[in-house]
MITOR-727173 format. One record per residue: residue in one letter; y, z, x of N, C-alpha, C, O in turn. Coordinates in pm, whole numbers, plus 32768, in hexadecimal, padded with zeros to 4 digits. Example, Ala and Ser with C-alpha at 12.3 -4.5 7.8 and 13.67 -1.06 7.14 Angstrom:
a7DC7830C85277E3E830C84CE7EB6830C85287EB4834E8590 s7F1F82C485057F9682CA855780038313850A80728324853D 
This chain:
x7F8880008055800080008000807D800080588083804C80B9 x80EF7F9F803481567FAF8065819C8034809E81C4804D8110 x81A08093800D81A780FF803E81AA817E80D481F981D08104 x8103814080F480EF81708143811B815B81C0812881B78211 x812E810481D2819C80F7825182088143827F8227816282F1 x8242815E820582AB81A3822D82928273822F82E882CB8234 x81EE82808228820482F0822E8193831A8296814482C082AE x817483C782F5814983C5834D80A483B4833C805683898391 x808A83DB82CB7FEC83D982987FF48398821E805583AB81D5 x7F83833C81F77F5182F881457FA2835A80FD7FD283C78119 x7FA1831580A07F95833C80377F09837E80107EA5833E802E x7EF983F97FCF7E6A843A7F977E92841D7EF37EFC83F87EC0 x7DFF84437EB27DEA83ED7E507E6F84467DD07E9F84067D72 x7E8A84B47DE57ED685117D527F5F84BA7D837FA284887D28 x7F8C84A57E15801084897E46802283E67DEF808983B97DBC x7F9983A67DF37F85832B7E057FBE830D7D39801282B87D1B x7F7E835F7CDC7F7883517C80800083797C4E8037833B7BF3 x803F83F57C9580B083F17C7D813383757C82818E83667C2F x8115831D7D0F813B82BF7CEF814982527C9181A882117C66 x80C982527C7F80C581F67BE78103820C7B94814F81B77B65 x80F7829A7B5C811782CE7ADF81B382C97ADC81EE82A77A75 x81F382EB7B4F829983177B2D82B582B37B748325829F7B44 x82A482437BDF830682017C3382D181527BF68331810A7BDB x826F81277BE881F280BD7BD08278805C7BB482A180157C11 x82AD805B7B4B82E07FE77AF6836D7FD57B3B83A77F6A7B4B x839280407B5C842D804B7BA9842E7FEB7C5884847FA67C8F x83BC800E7C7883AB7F967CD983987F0F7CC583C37EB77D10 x83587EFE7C6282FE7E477C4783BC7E467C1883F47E097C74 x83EA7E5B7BE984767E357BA584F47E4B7C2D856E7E517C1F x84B47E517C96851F7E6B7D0C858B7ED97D0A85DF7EF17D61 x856F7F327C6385E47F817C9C85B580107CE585E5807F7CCE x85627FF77D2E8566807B7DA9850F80447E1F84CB7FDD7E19 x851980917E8584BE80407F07847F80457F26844F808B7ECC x842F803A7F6A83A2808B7F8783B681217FED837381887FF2 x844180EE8040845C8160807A845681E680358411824B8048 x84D681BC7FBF84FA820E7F83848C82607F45848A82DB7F53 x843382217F0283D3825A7EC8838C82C07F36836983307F10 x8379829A7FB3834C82F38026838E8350802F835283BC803B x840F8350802E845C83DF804B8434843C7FDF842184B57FE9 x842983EE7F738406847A7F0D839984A67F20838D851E7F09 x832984627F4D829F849D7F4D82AB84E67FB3824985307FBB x830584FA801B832F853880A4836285CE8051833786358085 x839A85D8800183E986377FEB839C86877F7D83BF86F57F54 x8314862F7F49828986817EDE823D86DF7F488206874B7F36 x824F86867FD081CC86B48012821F8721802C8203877B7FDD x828C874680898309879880B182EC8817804382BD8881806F x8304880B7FD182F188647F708270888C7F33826C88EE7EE9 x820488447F4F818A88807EFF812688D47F9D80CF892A7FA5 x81938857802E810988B880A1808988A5806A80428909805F x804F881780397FC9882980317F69880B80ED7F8887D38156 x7F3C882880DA7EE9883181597E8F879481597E56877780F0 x7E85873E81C17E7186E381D67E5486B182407E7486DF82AD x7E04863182267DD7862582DE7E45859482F07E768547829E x7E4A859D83677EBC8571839E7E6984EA83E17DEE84ED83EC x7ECE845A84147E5E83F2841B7E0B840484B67E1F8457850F x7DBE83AE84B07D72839F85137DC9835D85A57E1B830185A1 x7D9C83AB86257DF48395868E7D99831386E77D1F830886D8 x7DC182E587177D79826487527D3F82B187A37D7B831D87A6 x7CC482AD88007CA482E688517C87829488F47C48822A88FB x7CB182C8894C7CCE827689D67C4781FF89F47BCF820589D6 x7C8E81A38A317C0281688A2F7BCE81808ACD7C0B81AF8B2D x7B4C814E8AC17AF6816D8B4A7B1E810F8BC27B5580A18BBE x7AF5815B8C327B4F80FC8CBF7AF880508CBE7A7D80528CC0 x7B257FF68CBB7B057FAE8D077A4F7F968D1A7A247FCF8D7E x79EA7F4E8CCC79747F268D0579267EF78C9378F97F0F8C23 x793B7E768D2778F97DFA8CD1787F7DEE8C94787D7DAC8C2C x78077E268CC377A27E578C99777F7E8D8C0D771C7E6B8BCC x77F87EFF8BDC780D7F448B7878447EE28B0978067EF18AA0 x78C37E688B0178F97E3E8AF378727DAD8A96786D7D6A8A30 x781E7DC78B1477C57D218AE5776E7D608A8F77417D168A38 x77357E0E8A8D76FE7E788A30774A7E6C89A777187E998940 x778D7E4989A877E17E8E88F877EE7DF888D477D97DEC885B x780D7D70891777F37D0E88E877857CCB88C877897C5D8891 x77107D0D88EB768D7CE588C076537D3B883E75FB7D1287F3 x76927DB1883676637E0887F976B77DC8876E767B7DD28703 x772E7D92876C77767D6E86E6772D7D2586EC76D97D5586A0 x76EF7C97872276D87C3F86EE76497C52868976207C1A8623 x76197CC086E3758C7CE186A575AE7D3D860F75557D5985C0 x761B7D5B860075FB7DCF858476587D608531762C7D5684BF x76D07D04854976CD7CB284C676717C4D84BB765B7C1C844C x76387C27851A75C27BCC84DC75507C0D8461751A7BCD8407 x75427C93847E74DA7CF1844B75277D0383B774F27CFA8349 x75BE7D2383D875EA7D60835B760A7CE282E876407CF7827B x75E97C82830B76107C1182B875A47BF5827375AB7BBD8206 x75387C1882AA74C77BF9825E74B37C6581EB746B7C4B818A x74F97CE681FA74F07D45819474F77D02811475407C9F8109 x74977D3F808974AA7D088020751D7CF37FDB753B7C867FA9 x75677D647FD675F37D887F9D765A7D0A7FC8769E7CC17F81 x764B7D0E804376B37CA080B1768D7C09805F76D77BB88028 x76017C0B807175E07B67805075FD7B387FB6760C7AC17F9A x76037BA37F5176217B8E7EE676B07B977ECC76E07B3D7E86 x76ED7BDD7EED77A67BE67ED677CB7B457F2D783C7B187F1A x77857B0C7F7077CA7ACC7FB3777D7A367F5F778E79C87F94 x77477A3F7F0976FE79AB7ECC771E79C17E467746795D7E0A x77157A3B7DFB775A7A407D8677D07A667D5777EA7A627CDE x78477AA07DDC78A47ABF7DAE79037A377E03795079F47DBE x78F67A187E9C795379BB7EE878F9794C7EBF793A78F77EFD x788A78FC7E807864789D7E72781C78517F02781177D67F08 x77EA78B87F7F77C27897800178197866804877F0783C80B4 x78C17853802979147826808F794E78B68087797578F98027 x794478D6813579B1793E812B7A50791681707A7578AA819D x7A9C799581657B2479A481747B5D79A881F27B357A00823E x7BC5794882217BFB796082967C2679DF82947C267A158226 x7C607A3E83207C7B7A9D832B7CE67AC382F97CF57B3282C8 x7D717A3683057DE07A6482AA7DDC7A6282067E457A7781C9 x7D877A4F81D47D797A46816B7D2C7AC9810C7D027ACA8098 x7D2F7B39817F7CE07B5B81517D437BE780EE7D137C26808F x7DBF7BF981217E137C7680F47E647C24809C7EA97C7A8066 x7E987B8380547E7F7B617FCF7E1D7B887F897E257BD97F2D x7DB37B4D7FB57D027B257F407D0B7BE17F247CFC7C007EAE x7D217C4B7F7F7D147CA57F487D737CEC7ED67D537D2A7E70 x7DE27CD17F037E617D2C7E977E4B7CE77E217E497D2A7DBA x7E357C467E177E297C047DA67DD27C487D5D7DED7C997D04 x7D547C217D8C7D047CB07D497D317D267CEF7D247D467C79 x7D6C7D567D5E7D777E267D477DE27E017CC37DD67E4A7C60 x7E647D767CBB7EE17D8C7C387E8C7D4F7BCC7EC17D627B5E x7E097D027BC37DD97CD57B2F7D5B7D427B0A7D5B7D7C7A9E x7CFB7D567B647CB87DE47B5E7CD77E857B217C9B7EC47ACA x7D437EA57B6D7D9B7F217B5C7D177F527B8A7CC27F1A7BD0 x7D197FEC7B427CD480527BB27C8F80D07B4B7CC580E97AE0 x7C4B80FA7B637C03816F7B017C2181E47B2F7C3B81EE7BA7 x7C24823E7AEB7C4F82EB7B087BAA832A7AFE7B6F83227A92 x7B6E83627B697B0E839F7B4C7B0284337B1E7B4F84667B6F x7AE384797AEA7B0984F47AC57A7A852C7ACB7A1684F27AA0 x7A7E85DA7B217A0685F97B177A0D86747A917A6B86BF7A77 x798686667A4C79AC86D079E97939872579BD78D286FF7986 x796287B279E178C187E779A9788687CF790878C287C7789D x783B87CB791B779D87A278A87743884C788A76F7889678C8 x777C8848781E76E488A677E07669888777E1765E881077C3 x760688B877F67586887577FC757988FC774A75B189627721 x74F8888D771474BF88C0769A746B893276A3745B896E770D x7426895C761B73EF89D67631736989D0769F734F8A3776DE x731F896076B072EE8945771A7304892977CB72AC89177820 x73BD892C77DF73BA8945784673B888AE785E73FE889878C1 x73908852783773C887E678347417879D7835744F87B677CB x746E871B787E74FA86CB784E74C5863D784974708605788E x7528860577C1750B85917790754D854B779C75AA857B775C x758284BD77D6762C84A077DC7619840E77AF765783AD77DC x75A7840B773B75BA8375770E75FC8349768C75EA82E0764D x764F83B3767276B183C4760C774783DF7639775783FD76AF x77A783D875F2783883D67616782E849D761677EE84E575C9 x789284C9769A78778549769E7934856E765C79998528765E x792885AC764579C585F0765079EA8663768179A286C77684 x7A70865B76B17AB386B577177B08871E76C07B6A8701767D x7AD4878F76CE7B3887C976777B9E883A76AC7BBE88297722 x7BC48887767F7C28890776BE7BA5895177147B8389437789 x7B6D89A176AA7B1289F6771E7ADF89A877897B0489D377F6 x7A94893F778D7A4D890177D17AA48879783B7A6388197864 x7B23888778567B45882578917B5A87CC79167B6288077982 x7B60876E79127B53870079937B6B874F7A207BE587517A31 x7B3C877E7A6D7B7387CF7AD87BC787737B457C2B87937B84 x7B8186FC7B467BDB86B77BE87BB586217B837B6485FD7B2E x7C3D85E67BDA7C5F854A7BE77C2885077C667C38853C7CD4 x7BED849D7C5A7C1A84577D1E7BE383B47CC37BB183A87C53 x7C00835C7D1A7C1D82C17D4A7BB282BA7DBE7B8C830B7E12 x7B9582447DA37B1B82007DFA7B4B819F7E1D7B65814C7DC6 x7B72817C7EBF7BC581447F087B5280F57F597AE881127F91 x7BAA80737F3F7B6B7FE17F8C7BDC8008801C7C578008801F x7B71802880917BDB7FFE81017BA37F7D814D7B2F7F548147 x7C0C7F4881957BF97EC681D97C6D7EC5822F7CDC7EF6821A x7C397E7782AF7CA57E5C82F67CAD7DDC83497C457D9C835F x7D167DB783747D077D0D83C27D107D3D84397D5B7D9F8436 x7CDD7D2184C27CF47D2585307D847D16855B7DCA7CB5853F x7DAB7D8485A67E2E7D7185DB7EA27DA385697F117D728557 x7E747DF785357EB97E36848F7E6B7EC684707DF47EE68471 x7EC57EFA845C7E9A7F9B83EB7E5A7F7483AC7E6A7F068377 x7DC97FE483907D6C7FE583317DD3802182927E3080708287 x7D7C7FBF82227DF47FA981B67D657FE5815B7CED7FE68175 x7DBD801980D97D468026806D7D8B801A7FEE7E06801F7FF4 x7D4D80097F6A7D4E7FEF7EFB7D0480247EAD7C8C801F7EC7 x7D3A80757E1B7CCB80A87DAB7C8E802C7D837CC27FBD7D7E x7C2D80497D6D7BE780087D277BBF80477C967BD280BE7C7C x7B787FD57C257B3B7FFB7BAA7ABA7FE57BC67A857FA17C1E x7A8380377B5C79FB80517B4B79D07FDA7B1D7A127FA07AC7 x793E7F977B5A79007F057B2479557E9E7B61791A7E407B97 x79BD7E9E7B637A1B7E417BBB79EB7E2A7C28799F7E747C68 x7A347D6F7C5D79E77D297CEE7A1B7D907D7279CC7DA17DCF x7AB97DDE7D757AEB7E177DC97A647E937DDE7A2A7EB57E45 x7A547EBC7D617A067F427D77794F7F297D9A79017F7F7DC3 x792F7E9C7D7A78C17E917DB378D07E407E7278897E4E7ED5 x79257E0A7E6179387E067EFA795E7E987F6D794E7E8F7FE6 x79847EF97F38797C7F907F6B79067FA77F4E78CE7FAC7FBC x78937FC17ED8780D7FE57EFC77CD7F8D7F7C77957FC37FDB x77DE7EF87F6E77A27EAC7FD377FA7F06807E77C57F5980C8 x78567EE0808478957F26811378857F9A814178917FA281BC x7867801180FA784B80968116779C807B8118777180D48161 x773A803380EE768E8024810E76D17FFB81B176BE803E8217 x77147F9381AA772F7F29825477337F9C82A476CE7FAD82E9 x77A7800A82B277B5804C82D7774B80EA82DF7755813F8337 x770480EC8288767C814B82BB7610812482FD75B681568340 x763580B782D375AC8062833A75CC804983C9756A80588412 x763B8027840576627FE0844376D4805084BA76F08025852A x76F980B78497772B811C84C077B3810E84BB77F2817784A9 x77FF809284C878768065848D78AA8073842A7874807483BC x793C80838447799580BD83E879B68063835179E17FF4836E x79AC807882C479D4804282527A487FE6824B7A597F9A81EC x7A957FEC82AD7AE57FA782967AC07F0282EA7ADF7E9382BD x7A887F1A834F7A597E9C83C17A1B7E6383597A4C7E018320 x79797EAE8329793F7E9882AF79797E16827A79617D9F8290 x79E97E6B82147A167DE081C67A317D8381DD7A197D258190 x7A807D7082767ABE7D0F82A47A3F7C9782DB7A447C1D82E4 x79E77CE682F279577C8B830D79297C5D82A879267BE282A6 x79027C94824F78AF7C5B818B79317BF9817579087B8E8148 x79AD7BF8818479F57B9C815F7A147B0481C37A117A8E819F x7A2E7B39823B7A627AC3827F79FA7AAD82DF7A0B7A4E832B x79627B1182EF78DB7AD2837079327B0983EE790A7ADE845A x79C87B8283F579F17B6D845879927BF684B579817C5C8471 x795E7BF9853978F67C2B854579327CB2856E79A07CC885A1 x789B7D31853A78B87DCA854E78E17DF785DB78957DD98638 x79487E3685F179627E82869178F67EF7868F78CB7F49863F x78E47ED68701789A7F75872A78E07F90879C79277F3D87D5 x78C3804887D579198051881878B680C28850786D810E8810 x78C280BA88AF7862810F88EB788E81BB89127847820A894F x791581D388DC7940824588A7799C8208883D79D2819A8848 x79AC827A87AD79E6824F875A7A7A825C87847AB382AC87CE x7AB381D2872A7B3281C387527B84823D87257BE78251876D x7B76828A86CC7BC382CE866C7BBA836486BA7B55837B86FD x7C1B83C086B27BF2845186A27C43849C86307CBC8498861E x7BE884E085EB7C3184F885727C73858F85567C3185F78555 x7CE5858885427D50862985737D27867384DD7D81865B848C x7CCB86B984AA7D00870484347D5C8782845E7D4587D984B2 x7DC48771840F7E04880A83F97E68882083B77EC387CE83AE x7E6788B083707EC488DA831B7F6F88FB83537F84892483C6 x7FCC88E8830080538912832D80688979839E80A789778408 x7FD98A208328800F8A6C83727FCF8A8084057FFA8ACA845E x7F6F8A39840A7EF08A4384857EC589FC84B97E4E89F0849E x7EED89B685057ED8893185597E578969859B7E02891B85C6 x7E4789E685A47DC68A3B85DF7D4889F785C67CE58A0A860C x7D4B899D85577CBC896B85007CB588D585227C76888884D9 x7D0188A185AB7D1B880385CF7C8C882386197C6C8885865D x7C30878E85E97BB9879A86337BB086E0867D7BF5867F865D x7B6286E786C77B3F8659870E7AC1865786F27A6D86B086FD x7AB385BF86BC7A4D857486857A26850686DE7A7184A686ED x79B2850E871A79A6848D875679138449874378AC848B8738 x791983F18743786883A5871A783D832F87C2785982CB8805 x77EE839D87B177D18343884F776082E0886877058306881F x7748829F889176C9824D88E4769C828C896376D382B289CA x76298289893875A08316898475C882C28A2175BC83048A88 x75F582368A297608820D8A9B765F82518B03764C824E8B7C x76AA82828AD2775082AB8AF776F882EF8B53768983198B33 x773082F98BCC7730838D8C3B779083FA8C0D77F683EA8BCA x7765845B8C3477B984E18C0B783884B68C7C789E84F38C5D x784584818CC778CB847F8D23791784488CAC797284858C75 x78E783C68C857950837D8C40796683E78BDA79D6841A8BD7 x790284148B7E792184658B0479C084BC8AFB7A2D84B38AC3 x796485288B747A0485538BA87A6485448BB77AC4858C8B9C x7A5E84C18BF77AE9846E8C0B7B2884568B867BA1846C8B7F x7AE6842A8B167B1184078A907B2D84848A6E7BA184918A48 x7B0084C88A6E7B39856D8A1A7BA685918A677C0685BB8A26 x7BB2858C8ADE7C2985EF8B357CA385A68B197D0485E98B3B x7CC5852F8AE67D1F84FE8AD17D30850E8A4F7DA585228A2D x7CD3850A89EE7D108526895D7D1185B7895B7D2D85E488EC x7CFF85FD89A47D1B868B899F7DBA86AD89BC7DFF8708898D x7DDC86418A1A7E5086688A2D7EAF861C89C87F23864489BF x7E7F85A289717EDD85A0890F7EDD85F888AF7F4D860F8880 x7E578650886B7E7A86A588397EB7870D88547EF3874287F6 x7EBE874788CE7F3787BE88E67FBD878988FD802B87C088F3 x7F9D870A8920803086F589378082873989C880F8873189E7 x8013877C8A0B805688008A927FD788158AB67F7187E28A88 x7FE588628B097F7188BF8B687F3B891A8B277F8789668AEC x7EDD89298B1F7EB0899B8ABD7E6B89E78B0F7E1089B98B54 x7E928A728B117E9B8AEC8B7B7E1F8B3B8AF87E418B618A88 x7D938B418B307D5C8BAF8ABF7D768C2A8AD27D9A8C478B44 x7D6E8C908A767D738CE98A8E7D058D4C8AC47C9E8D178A9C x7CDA8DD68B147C9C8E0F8B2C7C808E7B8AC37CD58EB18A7D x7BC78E9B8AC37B9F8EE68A887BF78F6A8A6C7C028FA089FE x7C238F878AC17C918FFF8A8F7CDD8FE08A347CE8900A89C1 x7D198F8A8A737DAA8F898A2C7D778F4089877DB08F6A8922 x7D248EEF897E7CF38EE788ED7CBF8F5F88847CD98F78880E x7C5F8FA388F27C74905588A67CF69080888F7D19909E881D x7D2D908688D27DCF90DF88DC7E19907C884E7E6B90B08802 x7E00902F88457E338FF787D47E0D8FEB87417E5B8FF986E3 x7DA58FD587397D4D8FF686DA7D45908D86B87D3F90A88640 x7D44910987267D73916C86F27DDB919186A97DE291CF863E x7E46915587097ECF917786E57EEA914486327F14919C85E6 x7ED490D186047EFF909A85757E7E90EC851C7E6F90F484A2 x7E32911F857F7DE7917484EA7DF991F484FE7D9B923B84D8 x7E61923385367E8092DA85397EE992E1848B7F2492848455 x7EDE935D84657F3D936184257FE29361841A8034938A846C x7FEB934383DC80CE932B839880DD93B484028088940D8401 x814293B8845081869417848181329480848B813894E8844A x80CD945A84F8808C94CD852480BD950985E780B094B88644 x80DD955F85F581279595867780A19533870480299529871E x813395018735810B94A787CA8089954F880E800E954C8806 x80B99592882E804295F488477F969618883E7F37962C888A x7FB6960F87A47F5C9604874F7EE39572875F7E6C95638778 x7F41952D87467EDC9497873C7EB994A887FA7E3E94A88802 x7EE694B288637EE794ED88DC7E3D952C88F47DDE94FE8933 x7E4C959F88A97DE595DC88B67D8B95BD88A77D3395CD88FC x7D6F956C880D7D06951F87C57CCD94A388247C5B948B884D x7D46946088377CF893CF88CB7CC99416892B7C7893D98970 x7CE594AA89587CA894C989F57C3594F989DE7BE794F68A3E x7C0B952A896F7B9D955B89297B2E94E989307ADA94EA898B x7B31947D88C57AFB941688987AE193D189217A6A93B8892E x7B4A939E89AF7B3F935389D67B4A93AB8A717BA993928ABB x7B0793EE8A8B7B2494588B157B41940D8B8E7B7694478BED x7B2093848B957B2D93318C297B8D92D58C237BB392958C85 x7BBD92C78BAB7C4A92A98BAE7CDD932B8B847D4693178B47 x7CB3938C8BB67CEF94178B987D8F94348BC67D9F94258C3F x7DE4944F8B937E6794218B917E9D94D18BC47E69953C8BA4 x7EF994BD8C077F26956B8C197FCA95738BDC800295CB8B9B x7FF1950A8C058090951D8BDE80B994BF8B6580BB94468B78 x80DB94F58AE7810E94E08A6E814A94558A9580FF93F78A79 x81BE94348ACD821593AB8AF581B793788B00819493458A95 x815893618B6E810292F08B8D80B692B28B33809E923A8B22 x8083933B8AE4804392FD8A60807992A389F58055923A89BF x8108931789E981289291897481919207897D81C091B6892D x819692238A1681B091978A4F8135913D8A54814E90C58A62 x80AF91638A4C806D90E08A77802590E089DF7FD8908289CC x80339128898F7FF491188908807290A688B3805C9086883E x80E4907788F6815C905688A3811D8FE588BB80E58F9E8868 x81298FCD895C80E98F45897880868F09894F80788E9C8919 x802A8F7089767F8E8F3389137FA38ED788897F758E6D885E x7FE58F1D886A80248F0B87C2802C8E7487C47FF38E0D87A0 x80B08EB0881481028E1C87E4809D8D95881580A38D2C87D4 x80448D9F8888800D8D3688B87F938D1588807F5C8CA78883 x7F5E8D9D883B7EE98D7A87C77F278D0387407EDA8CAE8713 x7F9F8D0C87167FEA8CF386A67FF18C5486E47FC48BF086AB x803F8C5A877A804C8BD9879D7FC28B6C87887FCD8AF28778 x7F688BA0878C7EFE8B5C87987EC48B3186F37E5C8AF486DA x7F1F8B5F86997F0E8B4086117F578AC485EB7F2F8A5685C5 x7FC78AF185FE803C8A6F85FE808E8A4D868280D28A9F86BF x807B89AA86AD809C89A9873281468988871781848948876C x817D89B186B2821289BA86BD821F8A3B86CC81F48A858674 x82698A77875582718B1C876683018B3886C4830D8B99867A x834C8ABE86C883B18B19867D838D8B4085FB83CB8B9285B7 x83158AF985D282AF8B41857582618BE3855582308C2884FB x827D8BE285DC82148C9485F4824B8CD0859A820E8CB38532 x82A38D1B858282C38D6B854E82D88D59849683018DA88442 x82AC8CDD848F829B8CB483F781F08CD183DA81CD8CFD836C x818F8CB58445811A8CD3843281138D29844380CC8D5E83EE x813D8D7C849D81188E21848581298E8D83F680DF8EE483CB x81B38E5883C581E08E598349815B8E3982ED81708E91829A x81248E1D82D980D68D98826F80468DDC82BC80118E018253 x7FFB8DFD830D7FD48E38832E7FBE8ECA82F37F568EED82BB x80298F19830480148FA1831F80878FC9828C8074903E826D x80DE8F92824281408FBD81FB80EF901E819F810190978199 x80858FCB814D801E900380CC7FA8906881017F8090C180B8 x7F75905581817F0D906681BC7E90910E81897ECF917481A6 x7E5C911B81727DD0919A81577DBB91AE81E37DB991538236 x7DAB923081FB7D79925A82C57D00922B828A7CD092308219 x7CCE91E5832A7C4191D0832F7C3A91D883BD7C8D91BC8414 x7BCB920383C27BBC923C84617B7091D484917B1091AF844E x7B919194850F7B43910285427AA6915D855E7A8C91D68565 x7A5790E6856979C49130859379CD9161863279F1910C8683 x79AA91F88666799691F086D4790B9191873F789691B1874F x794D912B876F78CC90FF87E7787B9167883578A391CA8873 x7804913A8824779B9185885F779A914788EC778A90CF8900 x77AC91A98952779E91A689D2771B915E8A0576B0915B89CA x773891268A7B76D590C98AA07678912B8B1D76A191588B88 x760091338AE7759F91828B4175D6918D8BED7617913A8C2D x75AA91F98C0F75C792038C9F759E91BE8CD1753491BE8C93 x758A91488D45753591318DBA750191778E19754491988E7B x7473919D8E08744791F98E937457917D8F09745991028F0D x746191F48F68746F91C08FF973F891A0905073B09203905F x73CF9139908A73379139908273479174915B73A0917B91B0 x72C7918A9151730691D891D8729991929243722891789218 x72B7917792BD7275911F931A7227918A938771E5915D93E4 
């Protein structure tokens, strides 16, 4: 969707429907922009803070070797030859394109044309009573009522993309050619380990599957308040050497921090984790006593020192939640404002080592 261009992540499907519903006709009629329409969905997300995954970061590619290089071109040629023969593929492509397929530019017309005479279905999931047997029947019209109603919405999205272009997607309707060419592209793609969107671009134009002998993508999930939950995804080929592997991770590691990332030490993660679960205004002394108790080999004598390095702890435990520091003090807030004491679990000490004697 046009839309999406102008904003940092898709559109998701409630954002997506919202569009329809309030902006749809005001665009086809030119009086608003697509920008415009972005800023507002900028200023839904701004105000609702829904939590969302953010897009996929390209991931570095591997040094240089030809070997590897003549590997992933044999390997496409072998999995669209394979995937063409799939049933799904051979039938969308004789009963829906008539056995001629689509040049590549043709292929983000042949699709939108589609998606404006099609339109698109709302799926709704909705609980079902089962009968006095414990049974459910659904070959009758069901109805949705107050007690019993629709819990979630979502859209079943045709993605596709042209080489050398953003992967693009479209709702689709139920029984519709858009929505049986997404069942066909998502089989391509389980079979084939390739992504839904290449998929389509292959069932439509024969243009052939990439493989990649690490996946191109690494995918950032995380929330506003906790970037803490950003994970790396990678899909590898058993070929890869662990040198290279490495090499691919140590660099998307550093786009995800964005900096050096200094871990912290077992202490100082205790010292922190203590510190946000002591109670509201309990005397620096006090909590003092309790860590020298609990933790005797990290045993503190002078009050300052302590709650100088418990501040830090803090703050660098917090940092590691959200990598904007001028944030800390909003997560700590949000954190700890409402909070019930709960006492972290104490770790069980790791057995002594005897000393073996010669």
């Amino acid at each position: 969707m046009v839309i999406d261009k102008h904003l940092d992540r898709p559109l998701f499907d409630a954002e997506w429907l919202l569009v329809q519903t309030t902006w749809r006709l005001a665009l086809q009629r030119n009086e608003i922009e697509a920008a415009g329409i972005a800023a507002s969905v900028k200023q839904w997300r701004d105000a609702t803070q829904t939590p969302q995954t953010t897009p996929a970061v390209p991931a570095p590619k591997l040094r240089a070797d030809p070997a590897r290089q003549a590997r992933e071109d044999l390997l496409s040629y072998l999995f669209s030859l394979m995937a063409a023969r799939l049933a799904p593929v051979e039938a969308f492509r004789a009963e829906v394109l008539g056995g001629k397929l689509l040049e590549l530019g043709e292929i983000e017309n042949w699709v939108q044309e589609r998606a404006r005479v099609e339109k698109y279905t709302v799926w709704l999931e909705v609980p079902v009573r089962p009968d006095d047997r414990g049974s459910v029947y659904l070959n009758r019209p069901a109805t949705i009522s107050e007690a019993w109603p629709a819990t979630d919405i979502q859209l079943k999205w045709l993605k596709y993309i042209v080489p050398g272009h953003k992967s693009q997607r479209v709702a689709t309707a139920a029984g519709a050619v858009l929505d049986r060419l997404r069942l066909a592209s998502e089989y391509v793609a389980s079979q084939t380990g390739c992504s839904a969107d290449y998929a389509t671009a292959f069932i439509l134009s024969g243009e052939r599957l990439p493989f990649f002998s690490c996946a191109q993508t690494v995918v950032v999930c995380s929330t506003d308040i906790c970037s803490a939950l950003n994970r790396i995804e990678l899909q590898i080929d058993p070929t890869l050497s662990p040198r290279q592997v490495a090499e691919v991770y140590r660099q998307l590691r550093a786009q995800v921090f964005g900096r050096r990332y200094r871990a912290m030490s077992e202490k100082h993660v205790r010292l922190a984790l203590f510190t946000l679960s002591r109670p509201d205004g309990e005397a620096l002394k006090s909590a003092m006593t309790v860590w020298n108790k609990r933790y005797p080999k990290w045993r503190y004598r002078q009050e300052s020192n302590f709650g100088r390095d418990r501040i830090a702890a803090k703050r660098r435990a917090l940092g590691t939640l959200n990598a904007n520091p001028t944030s800390q003090d909003a997560v700590e807030s949000w954190l700890t404002g409402e909070k019930s004491h709960v006492e972290p679990a104490t770790p069980v000490p790791a057995p002594k080592q005897k000393r073996r004697t010669r």
